[in-house]
TIVEX-294952 format. One record per residue (C-alpha): residue in one letter; x, y, z; residue number from 1. Coordinates in nm, 3 decimals. Layout:
N
['A', [X, Y, Z], NUM],
...
***
This chain:
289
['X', [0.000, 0.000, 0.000], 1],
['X', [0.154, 0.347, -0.078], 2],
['X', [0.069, 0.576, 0.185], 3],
['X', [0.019, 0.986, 0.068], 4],
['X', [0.348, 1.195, 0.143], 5],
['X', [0.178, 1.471, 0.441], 6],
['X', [0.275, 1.752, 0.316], 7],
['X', [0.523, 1.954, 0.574], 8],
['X', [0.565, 2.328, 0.723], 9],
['X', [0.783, 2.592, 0.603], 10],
['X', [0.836, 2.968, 0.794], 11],
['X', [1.001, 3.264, 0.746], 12],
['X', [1.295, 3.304, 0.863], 13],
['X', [1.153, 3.618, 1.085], 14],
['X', [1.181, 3.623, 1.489], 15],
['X', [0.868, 3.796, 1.648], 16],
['X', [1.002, 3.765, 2.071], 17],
['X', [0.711, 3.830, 2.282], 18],
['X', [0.899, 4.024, 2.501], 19],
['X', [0.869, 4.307, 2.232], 20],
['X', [0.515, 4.309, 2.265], 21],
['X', [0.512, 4.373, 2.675], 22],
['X', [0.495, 4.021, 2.784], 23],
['X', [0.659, 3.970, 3.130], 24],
['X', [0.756, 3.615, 3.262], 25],
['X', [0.656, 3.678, 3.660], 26],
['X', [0.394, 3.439, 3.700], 27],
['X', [0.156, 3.707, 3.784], 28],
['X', [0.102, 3.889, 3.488], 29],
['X', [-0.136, 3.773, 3.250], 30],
['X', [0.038, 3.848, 2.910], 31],
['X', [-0.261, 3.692, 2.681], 32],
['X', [-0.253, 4.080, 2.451], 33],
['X', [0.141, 4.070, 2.447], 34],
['X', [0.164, 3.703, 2.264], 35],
['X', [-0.152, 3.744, 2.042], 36],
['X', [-0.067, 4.092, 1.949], 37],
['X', [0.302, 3.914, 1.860], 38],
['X', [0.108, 3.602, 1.671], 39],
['X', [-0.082, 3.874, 1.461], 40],
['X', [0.173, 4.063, 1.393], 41],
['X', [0.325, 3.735, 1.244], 42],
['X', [0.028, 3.659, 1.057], 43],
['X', [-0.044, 3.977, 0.898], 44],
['X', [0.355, 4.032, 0.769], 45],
['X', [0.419, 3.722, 0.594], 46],
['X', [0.506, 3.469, 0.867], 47],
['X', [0.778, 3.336, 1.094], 48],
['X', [0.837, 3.256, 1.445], 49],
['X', [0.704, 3.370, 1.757], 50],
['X', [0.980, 3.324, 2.069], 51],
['X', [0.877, 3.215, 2.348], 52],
['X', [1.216, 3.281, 2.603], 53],
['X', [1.292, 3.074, 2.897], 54],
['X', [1.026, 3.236, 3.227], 55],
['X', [0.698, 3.134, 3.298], 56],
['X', [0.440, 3.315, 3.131], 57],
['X', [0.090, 3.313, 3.252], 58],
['X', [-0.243, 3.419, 3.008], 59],
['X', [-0.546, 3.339, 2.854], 60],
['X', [-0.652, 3.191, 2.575], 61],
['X', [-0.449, 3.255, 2.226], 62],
['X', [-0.565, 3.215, 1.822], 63],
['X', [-0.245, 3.087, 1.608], 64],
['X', [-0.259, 3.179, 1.237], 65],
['X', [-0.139, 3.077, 0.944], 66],
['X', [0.226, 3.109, 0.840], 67],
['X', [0.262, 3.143, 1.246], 68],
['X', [0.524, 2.910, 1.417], 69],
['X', [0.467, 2.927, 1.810], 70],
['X', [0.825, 2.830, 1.934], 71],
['X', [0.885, 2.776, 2.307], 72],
['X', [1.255, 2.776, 2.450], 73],
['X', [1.414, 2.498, 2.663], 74],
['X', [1.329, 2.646, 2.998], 75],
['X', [0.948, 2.847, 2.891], 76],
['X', [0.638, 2.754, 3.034], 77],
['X', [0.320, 2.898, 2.892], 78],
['X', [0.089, 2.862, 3.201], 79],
['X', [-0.316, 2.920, 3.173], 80],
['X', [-0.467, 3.107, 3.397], 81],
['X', [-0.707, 2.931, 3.625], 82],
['X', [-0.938, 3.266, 3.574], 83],
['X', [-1.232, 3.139, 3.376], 84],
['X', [-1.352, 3.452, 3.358], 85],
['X', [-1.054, 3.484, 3.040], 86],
['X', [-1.212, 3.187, 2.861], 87],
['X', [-1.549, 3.315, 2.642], 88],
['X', [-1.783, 3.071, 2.573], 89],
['X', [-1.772, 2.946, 2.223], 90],
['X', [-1.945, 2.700, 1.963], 91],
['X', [-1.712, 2.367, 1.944], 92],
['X', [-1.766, 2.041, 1.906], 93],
['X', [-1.723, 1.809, 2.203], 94],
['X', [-1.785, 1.432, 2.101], 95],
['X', [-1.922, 1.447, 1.748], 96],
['X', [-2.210, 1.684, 1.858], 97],
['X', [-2.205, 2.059, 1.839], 98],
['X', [-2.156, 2.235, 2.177], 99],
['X', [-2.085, 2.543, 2.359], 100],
['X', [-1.764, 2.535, 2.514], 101],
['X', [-1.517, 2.746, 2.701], 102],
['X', [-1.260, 2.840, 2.464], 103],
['X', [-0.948, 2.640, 2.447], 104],
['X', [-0.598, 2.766, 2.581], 105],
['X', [-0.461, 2.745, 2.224], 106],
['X', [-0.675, 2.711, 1.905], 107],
['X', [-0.720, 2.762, 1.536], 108],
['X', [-0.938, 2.718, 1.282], 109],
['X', [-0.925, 2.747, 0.885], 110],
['X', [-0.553, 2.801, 0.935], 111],
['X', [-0.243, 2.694, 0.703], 112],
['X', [0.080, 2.599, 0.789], 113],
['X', [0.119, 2.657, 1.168], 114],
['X', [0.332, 2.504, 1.443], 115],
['X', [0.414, 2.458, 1.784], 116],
['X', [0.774, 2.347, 1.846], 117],
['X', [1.056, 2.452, 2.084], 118],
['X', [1.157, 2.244, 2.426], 119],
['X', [0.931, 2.412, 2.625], 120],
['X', [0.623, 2.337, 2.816], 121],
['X', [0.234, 2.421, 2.776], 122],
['X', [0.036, 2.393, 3.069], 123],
['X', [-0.349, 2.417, 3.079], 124],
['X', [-0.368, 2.428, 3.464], 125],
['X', [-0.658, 2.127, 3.430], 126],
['X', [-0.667, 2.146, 3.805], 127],
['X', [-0.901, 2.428, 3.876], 128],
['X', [-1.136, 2.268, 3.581], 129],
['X', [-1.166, 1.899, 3.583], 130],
['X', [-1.386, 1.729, 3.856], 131],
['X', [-1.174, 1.388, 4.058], 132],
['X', [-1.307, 1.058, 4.173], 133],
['X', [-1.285, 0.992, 4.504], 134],
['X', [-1.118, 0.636, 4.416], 135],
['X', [-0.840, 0.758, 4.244], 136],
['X', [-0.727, 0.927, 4.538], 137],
['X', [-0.575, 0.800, 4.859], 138],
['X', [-0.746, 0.957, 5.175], 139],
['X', [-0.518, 1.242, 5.269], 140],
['X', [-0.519, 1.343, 4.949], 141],
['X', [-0.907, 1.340, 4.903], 142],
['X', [-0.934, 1.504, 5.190], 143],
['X', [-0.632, 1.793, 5.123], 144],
['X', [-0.887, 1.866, 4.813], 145],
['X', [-1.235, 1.875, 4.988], 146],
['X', [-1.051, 2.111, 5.191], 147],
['X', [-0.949, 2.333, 4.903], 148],
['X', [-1.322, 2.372, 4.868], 149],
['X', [-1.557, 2.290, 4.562], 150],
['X', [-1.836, 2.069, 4.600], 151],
['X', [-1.895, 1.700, 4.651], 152],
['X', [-2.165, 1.495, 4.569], 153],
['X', [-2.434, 1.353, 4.725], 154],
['X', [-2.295, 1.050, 4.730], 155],
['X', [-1.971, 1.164, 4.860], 156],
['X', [-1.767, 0.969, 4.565], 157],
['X', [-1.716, 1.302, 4.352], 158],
['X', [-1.522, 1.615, 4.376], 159],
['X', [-1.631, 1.919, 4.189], 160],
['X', [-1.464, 2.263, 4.147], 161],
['X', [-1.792, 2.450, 4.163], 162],
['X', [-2.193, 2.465, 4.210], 163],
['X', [-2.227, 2.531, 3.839], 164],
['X', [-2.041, 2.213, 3.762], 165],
['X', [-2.221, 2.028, 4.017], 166],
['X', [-2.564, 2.184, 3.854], 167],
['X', [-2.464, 2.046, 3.490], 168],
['X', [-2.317, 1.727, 3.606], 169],
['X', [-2.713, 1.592, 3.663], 170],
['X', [-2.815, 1.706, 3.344], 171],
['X', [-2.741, 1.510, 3.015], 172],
['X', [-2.591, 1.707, 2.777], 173],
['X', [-2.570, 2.038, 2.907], 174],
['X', [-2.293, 2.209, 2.670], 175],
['X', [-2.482, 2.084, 2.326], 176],
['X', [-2.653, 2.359, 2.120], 177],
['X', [-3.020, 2.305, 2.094], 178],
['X', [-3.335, 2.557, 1.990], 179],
['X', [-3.453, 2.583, 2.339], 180],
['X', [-3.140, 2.705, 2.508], 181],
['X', [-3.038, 3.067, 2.539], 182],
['X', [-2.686, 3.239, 2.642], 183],
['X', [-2.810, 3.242, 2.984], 184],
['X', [-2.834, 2.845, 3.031], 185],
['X', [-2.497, 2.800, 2.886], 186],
['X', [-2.367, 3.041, 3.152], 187],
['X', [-2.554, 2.869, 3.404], 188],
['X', [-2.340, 2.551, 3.321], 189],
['X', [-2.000, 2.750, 3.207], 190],
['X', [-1.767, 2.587, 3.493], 191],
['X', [-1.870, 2.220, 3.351], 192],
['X', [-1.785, 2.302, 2.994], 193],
['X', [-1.435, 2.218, 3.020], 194],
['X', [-1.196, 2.342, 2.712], 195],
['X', [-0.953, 2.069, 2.528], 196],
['X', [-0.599, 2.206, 2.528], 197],
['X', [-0.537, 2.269, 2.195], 198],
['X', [-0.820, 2.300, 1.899], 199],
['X', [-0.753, 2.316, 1.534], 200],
['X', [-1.052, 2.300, 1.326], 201],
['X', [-1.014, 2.211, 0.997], 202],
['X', [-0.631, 2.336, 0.926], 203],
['X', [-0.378, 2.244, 0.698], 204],
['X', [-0.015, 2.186, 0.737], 205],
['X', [0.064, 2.149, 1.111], 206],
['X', [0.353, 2.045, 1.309], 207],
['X', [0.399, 1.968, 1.637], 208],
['X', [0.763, 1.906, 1.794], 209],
['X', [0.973, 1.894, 2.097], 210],
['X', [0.689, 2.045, 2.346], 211],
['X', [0.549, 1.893, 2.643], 212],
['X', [0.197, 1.973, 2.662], 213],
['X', [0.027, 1.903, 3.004], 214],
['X', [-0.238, 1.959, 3.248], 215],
['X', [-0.533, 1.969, 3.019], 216],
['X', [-0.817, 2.088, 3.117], 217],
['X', [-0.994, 1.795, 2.922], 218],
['X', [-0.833, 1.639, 2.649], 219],
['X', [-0.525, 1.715, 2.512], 220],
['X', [-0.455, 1.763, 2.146], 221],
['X', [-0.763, 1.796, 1.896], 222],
['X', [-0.704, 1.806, 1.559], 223],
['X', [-1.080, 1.840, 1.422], 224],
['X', [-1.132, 1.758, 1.005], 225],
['X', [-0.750, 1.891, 0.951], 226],
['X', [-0.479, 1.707, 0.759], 227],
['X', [-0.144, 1.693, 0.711], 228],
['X', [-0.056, 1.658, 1.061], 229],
['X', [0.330, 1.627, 1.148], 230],
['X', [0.364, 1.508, 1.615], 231],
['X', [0.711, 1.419, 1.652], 232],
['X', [0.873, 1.417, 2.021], 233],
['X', [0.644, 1.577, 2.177], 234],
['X', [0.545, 1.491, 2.549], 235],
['X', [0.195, 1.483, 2.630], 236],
['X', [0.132, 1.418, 3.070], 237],
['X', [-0.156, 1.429, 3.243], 238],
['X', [-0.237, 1.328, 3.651], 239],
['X', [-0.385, 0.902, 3.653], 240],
['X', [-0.675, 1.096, 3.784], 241],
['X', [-0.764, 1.343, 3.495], 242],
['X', [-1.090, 1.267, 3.382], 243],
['X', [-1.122, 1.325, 2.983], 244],
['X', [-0.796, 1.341, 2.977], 245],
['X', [-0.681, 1.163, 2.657], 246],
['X', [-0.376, 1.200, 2.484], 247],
['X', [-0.455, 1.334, 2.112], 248],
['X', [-0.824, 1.295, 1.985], 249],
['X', [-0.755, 1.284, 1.575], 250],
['X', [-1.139, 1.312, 1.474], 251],
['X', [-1.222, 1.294, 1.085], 252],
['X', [-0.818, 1.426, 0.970], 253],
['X', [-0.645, 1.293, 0.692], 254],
['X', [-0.252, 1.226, 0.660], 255],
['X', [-0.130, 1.220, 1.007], 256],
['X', [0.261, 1.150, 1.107], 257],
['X', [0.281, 1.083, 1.543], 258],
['X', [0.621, 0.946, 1.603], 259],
['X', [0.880, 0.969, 1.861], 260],
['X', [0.608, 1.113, 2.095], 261],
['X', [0.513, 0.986, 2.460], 262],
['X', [0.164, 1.005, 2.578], 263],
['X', [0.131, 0.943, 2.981], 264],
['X', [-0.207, 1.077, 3.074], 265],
['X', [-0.560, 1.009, 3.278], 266],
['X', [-0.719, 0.820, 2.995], 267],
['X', [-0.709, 0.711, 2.633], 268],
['X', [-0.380, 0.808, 2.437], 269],
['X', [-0.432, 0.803, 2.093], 270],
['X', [-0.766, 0.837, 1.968], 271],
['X', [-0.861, 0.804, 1.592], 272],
['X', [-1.240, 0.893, 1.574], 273],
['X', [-1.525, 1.089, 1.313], 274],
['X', [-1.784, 1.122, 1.584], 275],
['X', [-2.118, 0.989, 1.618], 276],
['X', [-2.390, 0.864, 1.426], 277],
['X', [-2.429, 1.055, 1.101], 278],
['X', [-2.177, 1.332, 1.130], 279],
['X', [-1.970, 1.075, 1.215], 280],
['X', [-2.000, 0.884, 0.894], 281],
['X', [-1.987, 1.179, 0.673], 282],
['X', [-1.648, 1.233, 0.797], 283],
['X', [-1.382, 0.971, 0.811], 284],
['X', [-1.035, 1.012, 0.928], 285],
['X', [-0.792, 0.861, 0.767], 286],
['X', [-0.451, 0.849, 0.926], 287],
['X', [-0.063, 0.717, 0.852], 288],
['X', [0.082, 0.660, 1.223], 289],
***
């Protein structure tokens, strides 16, 4: 069988350092304007590299664009704030089924030839998102984070960061976009509506290589109905505990490369999916791993 060539990414050889931009790597400063005001400025002249230098950097949510090459030096940590207040709800897709979601740390969509490489780490701060079974936990610990606050269930075998989580958690479906639900129920519920890592929906031309990406929110990696997907030596960790916390989730892409790469996380991780039920069938994914 001869397997299609996936086609690779190619940057200018142009340095955008976020540090030019006003980005400050304290811990305490959210820099989310500095490094999207850096990515766009990448975009809109041509291409090349945004530099990500050795610090910790907290922010919010950030769009890459085409031509854009997010590069992260041995030593950088991009950490996401646990503010959720910086995540907008969006329209996603969660599952195979349309849904309102809060927006992911890093995403994309419709975008060509992008990247995240480098030797540094991205960390989605999953913790102040993602609810924990009691039995994954030994007792001090379960106890250490019923102390932290949050809510537990009724049944006293579920911690959850928030009342809003807890409200969503009993109903069934509470993220998916139907007629009879307005902006306010979908705020109601905004805590539960956990945000995957990193998005890209339907892009073309991506490379992933030498990052560790970790603490996910809920999953990991989520190329959605993209091709030509390069993962080589990346790093991908979650806690054993992590519910939804899968690896990559490669749902309806074509020509996909993963080698090299670990994947040591809270559930599946490698997933190869379209989605469910009709949607799902109208969009197969055909990989090369």
């Amino acid at each position: 069988m001869i397997l299609p060539k996936v086609a690779e990414t190619k940057f200018k050889p142009v340095n955008y350092n976020i540090t030019r931009y006003g980005a400050v790597p304290d811990g305490h400063q959210l820099n989310t304007r500095a490094i999207q005001a850096a990515i766009d400025d990448c975009n809109k002249n041509g291409g090349g590299t945004v530099q990500v230098p050795s610090g910790l950097w907290l922010t919010g949510p950030v769009v890459l664009k085409s031509n854009v090459n997010l590069n992260l030096a041995v030593g950088a940590t991009l950490l996401f704030t646990k503010d959720k207040t910086q995540y907008p709800l969006v329209k996603a897709n969660w599952e195979g089924y349309d849904q309102m979601r809060n927006q992911s740390p890093i995403s994309a969509e419709g975008a060509t030839n992008i990247a995240i490489t480098g030797k540094g780490i991205i960390d989605g701060n999953g913790d102040g998102w993602r609810m924990v079974k009691k039995d994954k936990l030994t007792e001090s610990q379960w106890k250490k984070l019923v102390a932290s606050g949050g809510i537990v269930s009724k049944d006293g075998r579920l911690w959850m960061p928030s009342e809003g989580f807890a409200r969503a958690q009993d109903m069934k479906d509470p993220g998916r976009i139907t007629p009879d639900r307005d902006e306010a129920h979908y705020q109601s519920v905004k805590d539960f509506l956990r945000p995957n890592l990193l998005v890209l929906t339907r892009c073309d031309r991506i490379l992933l290589e030498g990052v560790t990406f970790q603490n996910s929110p809920a999953w990991n990696l989520h190329p959605l109905m993209s091709s030509n997907i390069t993962v080589r030596n990346i790093q991908v960790k979650n806690p054993w505990y992590a519910q939804n916390g899968d690896g990559i989730d490669l749902k309806s892409c074509r020509n996909v490369l993963i080698e090299n790469s670990v994947f040591d996380v809270g559930d599946d991780g490698l997933c190869i999916k379209s989605g469910r039920d009709a949607d799902g069938r109208a969009r197969p994914c055909l990989p090369r791993m």
